[in-house]
C-alpha distance (Angstrom), angle and dihedral (degrees) to the residues before:
residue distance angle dihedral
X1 . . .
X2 3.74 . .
X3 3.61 130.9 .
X4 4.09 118.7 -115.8
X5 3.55 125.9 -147.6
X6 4.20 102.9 -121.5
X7 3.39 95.1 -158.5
X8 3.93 97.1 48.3
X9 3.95 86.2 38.8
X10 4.33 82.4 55.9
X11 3.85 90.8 46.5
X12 3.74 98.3 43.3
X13 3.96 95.7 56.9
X14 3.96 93.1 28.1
X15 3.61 97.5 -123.1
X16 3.63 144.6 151.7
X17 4.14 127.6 -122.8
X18 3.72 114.3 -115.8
X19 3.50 95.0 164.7
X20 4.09 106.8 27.4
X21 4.06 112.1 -138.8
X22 3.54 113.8 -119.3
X23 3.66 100.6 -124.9
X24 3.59 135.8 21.2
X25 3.57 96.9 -86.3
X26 4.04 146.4 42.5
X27 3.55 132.9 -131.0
X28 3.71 108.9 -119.6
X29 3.54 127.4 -165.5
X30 4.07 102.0 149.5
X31 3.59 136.5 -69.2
X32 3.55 134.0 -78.5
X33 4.16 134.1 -163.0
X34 3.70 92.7 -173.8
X35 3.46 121.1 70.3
X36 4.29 87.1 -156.7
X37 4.07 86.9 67.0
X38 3.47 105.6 37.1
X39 3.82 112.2 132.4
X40 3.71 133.5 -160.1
X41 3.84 111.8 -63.0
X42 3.45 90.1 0.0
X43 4.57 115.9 140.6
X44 3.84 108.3 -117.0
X45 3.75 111.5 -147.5
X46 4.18 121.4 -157.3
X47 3.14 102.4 -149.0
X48 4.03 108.2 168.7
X49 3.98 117.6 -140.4
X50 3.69 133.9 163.6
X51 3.44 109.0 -76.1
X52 4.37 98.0 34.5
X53 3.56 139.6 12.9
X54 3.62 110.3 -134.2
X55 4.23 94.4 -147.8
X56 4.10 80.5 77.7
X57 3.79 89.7 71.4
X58 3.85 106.2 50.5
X59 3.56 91.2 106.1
X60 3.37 93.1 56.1
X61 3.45 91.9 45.5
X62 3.71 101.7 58.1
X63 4.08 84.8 51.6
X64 3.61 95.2 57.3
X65 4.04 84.6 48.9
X66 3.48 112.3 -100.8
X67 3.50 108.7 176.6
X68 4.28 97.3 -156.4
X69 3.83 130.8 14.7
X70 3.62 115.6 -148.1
X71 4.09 109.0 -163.9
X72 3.82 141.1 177.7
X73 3.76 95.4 -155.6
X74 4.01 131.3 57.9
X75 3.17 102.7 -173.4
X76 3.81 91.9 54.1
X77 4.00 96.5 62.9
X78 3.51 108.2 109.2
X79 3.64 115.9 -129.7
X80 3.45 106.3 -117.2
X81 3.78 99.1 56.1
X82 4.11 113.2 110.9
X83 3.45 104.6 173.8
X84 3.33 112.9 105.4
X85 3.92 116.5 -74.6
X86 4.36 132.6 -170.2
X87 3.54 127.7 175.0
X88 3.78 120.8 -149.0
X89 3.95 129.1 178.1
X90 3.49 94.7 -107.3
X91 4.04 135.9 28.5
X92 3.89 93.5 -158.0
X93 3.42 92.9 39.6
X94 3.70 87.0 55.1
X95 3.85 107.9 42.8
X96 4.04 83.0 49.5
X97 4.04 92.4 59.3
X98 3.00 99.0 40.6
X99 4.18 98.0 52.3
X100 3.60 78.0 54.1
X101 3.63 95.3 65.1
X102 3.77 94.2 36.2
X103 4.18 86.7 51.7
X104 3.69 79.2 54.6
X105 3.59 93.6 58.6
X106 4.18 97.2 46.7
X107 3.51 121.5 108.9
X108 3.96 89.5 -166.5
X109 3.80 131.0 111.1
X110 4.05 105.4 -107.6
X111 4.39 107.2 -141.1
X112 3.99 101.9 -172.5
X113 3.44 119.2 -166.6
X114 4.20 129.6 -161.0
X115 3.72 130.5 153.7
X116 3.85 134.4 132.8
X117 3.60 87.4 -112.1
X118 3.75 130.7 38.7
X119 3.20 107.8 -7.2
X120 3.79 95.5 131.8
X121 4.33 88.1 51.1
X122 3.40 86.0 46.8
X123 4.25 93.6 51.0
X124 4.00 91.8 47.5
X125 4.15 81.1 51.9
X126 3.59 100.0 51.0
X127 3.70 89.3 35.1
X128 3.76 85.3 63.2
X129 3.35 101.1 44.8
X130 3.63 99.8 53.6
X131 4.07 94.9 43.7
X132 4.01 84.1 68.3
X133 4.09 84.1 64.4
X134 3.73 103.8 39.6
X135 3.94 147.7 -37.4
X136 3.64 112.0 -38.5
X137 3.47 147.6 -179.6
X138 3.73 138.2 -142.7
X139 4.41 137.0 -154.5
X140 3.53 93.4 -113.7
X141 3.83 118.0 -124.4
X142 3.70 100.4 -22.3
X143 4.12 87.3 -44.4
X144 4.41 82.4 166.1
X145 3.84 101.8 133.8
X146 3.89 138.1 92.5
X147 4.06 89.5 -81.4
X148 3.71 96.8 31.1
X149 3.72 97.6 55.0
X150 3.83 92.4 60.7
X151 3.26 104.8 41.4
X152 3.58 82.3 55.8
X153 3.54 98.8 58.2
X154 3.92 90.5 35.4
X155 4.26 83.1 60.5
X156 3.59 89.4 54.5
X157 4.02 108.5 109.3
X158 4.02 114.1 -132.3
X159 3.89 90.7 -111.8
X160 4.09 100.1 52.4
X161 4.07 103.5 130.9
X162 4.65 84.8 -166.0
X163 3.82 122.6 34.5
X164 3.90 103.2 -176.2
X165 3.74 108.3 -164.1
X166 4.12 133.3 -171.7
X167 3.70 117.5 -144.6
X168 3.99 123.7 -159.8
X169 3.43 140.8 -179.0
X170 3.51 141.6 167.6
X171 4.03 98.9 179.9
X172 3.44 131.7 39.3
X173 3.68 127.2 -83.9
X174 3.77 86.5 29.7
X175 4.00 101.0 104.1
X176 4.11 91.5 41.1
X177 4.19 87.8 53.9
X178 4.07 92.1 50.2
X179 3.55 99.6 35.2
X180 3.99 84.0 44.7
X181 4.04 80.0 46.6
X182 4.10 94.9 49.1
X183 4.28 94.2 28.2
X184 4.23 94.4 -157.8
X185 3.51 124.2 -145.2
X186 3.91 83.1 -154.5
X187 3.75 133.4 31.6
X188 3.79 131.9 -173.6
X189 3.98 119.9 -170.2
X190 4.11 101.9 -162.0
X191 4.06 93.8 -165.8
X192 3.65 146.9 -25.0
X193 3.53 110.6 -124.4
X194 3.83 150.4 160.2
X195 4.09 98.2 -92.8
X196 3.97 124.3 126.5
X197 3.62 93.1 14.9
X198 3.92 92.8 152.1
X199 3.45 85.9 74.1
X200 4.25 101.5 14.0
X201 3.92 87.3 55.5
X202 3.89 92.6 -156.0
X203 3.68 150.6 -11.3
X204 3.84 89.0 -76.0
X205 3.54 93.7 45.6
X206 4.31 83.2 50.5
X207 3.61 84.0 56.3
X208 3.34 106.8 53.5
X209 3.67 92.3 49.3
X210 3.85 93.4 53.0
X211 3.94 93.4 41.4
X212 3.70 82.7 63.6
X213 3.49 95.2 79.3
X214 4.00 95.1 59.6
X215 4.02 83.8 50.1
X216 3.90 83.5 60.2
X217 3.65 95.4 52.5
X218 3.76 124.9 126.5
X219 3.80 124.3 -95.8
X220 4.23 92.7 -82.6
X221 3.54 92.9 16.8
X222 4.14 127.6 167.7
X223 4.01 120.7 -131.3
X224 3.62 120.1 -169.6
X225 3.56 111.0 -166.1
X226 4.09 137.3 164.2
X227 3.81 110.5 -99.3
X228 3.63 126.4 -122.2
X229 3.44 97.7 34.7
X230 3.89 98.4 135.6
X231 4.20 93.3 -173.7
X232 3.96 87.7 47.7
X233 3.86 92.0 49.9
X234 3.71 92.2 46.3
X235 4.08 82.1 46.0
X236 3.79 91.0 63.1
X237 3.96 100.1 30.7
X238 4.39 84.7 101.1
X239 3.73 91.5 51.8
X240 3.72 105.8 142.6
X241 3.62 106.6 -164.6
X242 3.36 140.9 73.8
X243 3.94 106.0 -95.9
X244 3.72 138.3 146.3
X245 4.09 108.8 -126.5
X246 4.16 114.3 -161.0
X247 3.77 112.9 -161.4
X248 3.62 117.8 -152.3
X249 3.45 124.5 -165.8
X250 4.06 96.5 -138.8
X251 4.62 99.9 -150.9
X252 3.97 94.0 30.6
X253 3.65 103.7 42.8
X254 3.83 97.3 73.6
X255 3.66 134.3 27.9
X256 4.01 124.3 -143.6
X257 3.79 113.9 -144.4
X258 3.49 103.9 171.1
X259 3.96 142.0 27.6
X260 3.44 121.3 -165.5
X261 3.83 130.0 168.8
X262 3.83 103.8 -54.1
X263 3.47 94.3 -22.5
X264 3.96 135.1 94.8
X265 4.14 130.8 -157.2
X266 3.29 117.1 -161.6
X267 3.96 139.4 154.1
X268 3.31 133.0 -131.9
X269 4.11 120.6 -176.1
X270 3.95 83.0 -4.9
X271 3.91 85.6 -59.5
X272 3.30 112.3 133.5
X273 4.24 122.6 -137.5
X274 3.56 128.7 -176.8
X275 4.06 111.4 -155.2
X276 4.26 130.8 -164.6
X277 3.47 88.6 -137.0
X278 4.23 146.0 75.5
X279 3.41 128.0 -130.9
X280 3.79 148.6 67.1
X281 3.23 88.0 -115.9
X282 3.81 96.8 56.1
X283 3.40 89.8 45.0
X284 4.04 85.7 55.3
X285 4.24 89.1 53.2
X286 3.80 86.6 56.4
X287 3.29 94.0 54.7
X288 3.71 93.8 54.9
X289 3.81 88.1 47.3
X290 3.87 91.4 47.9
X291 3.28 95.7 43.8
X292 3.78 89.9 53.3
X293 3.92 95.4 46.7
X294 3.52 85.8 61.9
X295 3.86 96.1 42.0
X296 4.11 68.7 61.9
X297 3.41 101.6 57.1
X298 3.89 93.8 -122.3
X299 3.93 118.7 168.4
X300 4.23 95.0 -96.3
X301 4.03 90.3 -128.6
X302 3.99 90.7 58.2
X303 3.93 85.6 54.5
X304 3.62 91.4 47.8
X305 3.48 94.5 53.3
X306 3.36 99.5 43.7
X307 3.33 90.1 53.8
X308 3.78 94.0 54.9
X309 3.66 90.8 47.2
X310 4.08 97.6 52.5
X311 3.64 117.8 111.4
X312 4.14 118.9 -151.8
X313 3.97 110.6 -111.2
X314 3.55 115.7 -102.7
X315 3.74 118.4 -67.9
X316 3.33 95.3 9.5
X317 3.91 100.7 123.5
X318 3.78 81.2 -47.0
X319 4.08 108.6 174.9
X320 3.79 120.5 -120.1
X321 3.42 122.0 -178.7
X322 4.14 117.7 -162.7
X323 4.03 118.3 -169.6
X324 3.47 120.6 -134.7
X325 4.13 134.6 -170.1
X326 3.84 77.0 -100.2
X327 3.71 128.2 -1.5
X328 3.33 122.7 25.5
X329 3.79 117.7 -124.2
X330 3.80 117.7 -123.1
X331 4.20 119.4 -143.7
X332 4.35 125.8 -179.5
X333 3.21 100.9 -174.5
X334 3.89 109.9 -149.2
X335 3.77 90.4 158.0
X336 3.93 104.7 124.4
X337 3.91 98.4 86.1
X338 3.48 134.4 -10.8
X339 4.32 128.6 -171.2
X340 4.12 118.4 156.5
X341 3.63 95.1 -86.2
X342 3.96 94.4 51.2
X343 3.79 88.0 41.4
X344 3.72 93.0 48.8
X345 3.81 91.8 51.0
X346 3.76 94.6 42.2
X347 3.60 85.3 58.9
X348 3.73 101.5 48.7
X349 3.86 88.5 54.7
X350 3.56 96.0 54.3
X351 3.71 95.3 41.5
X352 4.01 79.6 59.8
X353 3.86 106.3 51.4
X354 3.54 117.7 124.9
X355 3.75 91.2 -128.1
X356 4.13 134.4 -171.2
X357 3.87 104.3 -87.3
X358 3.82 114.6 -89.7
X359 4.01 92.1 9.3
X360 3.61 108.3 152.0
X361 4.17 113.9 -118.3
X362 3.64 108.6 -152.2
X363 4.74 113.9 174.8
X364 3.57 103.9 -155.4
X365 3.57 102.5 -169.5
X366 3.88 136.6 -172.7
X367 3.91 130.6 -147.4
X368 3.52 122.6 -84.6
X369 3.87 116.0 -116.8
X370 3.63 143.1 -153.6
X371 3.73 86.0 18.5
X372 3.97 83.8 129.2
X373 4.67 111.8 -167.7
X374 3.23 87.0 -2.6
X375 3.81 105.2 57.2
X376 4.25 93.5 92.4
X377 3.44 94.8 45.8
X378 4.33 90.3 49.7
X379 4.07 95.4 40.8
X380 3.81 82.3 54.7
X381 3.48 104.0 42.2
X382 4.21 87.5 51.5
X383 3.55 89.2 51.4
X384 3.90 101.4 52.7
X385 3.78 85.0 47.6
X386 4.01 93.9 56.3
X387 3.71 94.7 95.1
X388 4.43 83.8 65.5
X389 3.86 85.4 87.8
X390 3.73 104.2 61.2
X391 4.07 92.8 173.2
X392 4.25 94.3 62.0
X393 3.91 106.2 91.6
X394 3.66 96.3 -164.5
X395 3.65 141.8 17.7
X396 4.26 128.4 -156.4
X397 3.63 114.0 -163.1
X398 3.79 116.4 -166.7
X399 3.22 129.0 -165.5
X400 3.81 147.4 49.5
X401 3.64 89.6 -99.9
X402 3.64 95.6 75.4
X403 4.21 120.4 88.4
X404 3.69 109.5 -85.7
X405 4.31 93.3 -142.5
X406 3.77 93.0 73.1
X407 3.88 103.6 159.9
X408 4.03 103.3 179.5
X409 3.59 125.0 105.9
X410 3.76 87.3 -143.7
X411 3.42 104.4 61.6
X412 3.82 127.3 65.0
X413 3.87 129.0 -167.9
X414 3.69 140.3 -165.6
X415 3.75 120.7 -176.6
X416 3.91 96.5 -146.6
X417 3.41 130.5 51.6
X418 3.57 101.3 -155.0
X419 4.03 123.1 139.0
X420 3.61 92.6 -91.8
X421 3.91 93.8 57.1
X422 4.41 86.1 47.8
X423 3.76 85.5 57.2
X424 3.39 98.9 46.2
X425 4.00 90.5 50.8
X426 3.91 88.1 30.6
X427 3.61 82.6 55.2
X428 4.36 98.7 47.9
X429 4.29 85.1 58.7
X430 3.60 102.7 115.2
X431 4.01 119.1 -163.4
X432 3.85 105.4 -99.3
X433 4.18 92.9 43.9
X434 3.79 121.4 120.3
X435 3.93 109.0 -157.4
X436 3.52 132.1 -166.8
X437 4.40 118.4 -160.5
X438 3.37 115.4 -156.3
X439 3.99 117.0 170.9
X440 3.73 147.8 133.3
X441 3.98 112.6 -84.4
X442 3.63 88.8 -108.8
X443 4.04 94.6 59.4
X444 3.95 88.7 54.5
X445 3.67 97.7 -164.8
X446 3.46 94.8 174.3
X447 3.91 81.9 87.3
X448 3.66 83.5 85.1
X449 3.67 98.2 67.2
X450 4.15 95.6 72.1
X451 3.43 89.9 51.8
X452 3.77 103.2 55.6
X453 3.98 86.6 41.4
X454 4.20 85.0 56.9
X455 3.67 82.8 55.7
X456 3.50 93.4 64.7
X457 3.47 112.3 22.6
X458 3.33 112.4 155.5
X459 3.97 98.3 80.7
X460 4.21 119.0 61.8
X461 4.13 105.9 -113.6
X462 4.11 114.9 -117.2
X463 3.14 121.2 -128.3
X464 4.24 122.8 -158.9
């Protein structure tokens, strides 16, 4: 818990006292948006959205010992609140300027992480790599957007050595106001890829918004990038200050020697790693993080064990295993996000698993959004290339995205993806299948998975 200035706290979001503090300073202990995880001394914001205003929890607030209320609306303070209360114009505004005074205040090192794919792996690898050398902190979830980046920092305790941060976007300008928001001594950009092209335009346009993050770096600042990215290296060609930029080439820059289970060994400058996960593509995002570590100058058995201690985000070919009377059914979850890079790796992976003999490998995969003009043309082009993975039996396309003169006996597709088209796949999963879901967060396939546990419900599901 640290003490806050109140009258630098009122001058840094410009706003006025309702309820006067006491003293001259605050208790701080973070920020919170919902009133059901505030902690002691933490700020409450009320930030009003479609579904709740937050003003309608103050009371409850101040009883789960919020230390400062920031609001939007006076007339919607109840009366018996005494913590201290100040209104501003704007909530967002607010939270933002003042995680720029508390970055201000942080001794730690600031890792920020972007990328059209990975990026989130990528954070819970660095994340666990730096915790073996000190107190660290983690974007929680995917907390990557205009609010999520400050209350990040804003969570951050005074004494954190790491601060390892995710950065998203899905419009331009977006990564250059965060990073400008979070200012990293260290950056890592995991791939440059063709995601949020309705608003990104094209793989240049991709660039540019990534690149942004190195243009945000810290006076002596580290970039780790992919190499051979011509639009990514024209991207930072205008950087201004003085920064050291690693290229890595992401398929050459490691070597896997042995898969085993849900685990991958692989070497990197004859150092050998052992990672939780599948996937060349995982491999690739530690890399990055390994390669940054030692950009670092972190002890090389701390980054090998926190490697081999990370665990992949949730949904992110996450393994769940579901008994049957007989064969037990096999699920990787890859559900959180999907775009045609993502997809295509996804894919590759599961095409590669050392499966049980005669298991049944069924790719139930979701549309693609916010690929804008270009969404046609990249449906198509993933379907024509199904027939790459020779070992997958069966493949479920849903959504309306996907071409309409499908002509393969294989592949099955279903415009919606509405409850009754989950049962009806939920309900084609035979015991002995292993299946992978791939989709766009908006498909949510993972609806799926409750339904072919209700079809055999009278053994508990295992998660790994």
């Amino acid at each position: 818990m640290t003490l806050w200035n109140a009258q630098e706290i009122q001058s840094t979001i410009e706003g006025q006292w309702i309820n006067k503090p006491l003293t001259d300073s605050i208790a701080f202990d973070g920020v919170a948006i919902d009133s059901r995880s505030i902690k002691n001394n933490q700020f409450f914001f009320t930030f009003i959205g479609e579904q709740t205003d937050g003003h309608q929890y103050l009371s409850q607030a101040q009883h789960s010992g919020a230390s400062l209320c920031i609001v939007t609306h006076p007339d919607r303070v109840p009366n018996d609140i005494t913590i201290p209360v100040i209104l501003v114009n704007d909530a967002l505004d607010a939270i933002t300027k003042l995680a720029i005074q508390w970055r201000s205040k942080l001794n730690a090192t600031v890792i920020a992480i972007t990328g059209s794919n990975g990026k989130t792996t990528t954070c819970r690898l660095m994340y666990s790599i730096c915790k073996q050398a000190g107190s660290t902190r983690v974007s929680q979830k995917s907390f990557n957007n205009a609010l999520g980046v400050p209350i990040t920092i804003l969570n951050t305790p005074i004494d954190t050595q790491y601060l390892v941060a995710e950065l998203g976007t899905s419009s331009p300008g977006e990564i250059s106001q965060r990073a400008q928001t979070i200012k990293p001594d260290y950056a890592i950009i995991t791939s440059i890829g063709r995601a949020h092209l309705e608003e990104l335009k094209d793989t240049t346009g991709v660039a540019m918004e990534k690149g942004a993050i190195v243009h945000s770096l810290t006076s002596n600042g580290t970039a780790v990038i992919p190499h051979g990215i011509q639009e990514l290296d024209s991207a930072l060609e205008s950087v201004e200050q003085d920064c050291k930029i690693i290229r890595v080439d992401p398929k050459t820059a490691f070597k896997v020697i042995d898969i085993k289970g849900d685990t991958t060994q692989f070497i990197i400058d004859d150092q050998q790693f052992h990672l939780n996960m599948l996937g060349q593509h995982n491999v690739s995002n530690a890399t990055m993080a390994i390669v940054a570590a030692q950009a670092l100058g972190l002890d090389p058995q701390e980054i090998r064990d926190g490697i081999a201690n990370a665990q992949p985000p949730e949904m992110r070919l996450e393994r769940l295993e579901i008994p049957t009377n007989t064969k037990s059914i096999l699920i990787y979850n890859d559900a959180y996000n999907a775009n045609p890079d993502s997809v295509r790796a996804a894919l590759e992976t599961f095409d590669s698993m050392n499966l049980q003999e005669g298991a049944n490998r069924v790719a139930i995969l979701g549309s693609m959004l916010e690929l804008g003009s270009q969404s046609d043309q990249e449906h198509r082009n993933l379907v024509d290339e199904l027939n790459k993975y020779p070992s997958i039996d069966r493949f479920v396309l849903v959504g309306s995205q996907y071409p309409k003169d499908i002509d393969n006996p294989m592949i099955s597709r279903f415009t919606s993806s509405n409850q009754e088209t989950m049962i009806e796949i939920g309900n084609s999963i035979t015991p002995g299948s292993c299946i992978l879901l791939k989709g766009s967060r908006g498909i949510a396939l993972e609806k799926i998975i409750p339904i072919i546990e209700s079809n055999h419900p009278t053994i508990q599901s295992v998660s790994k």
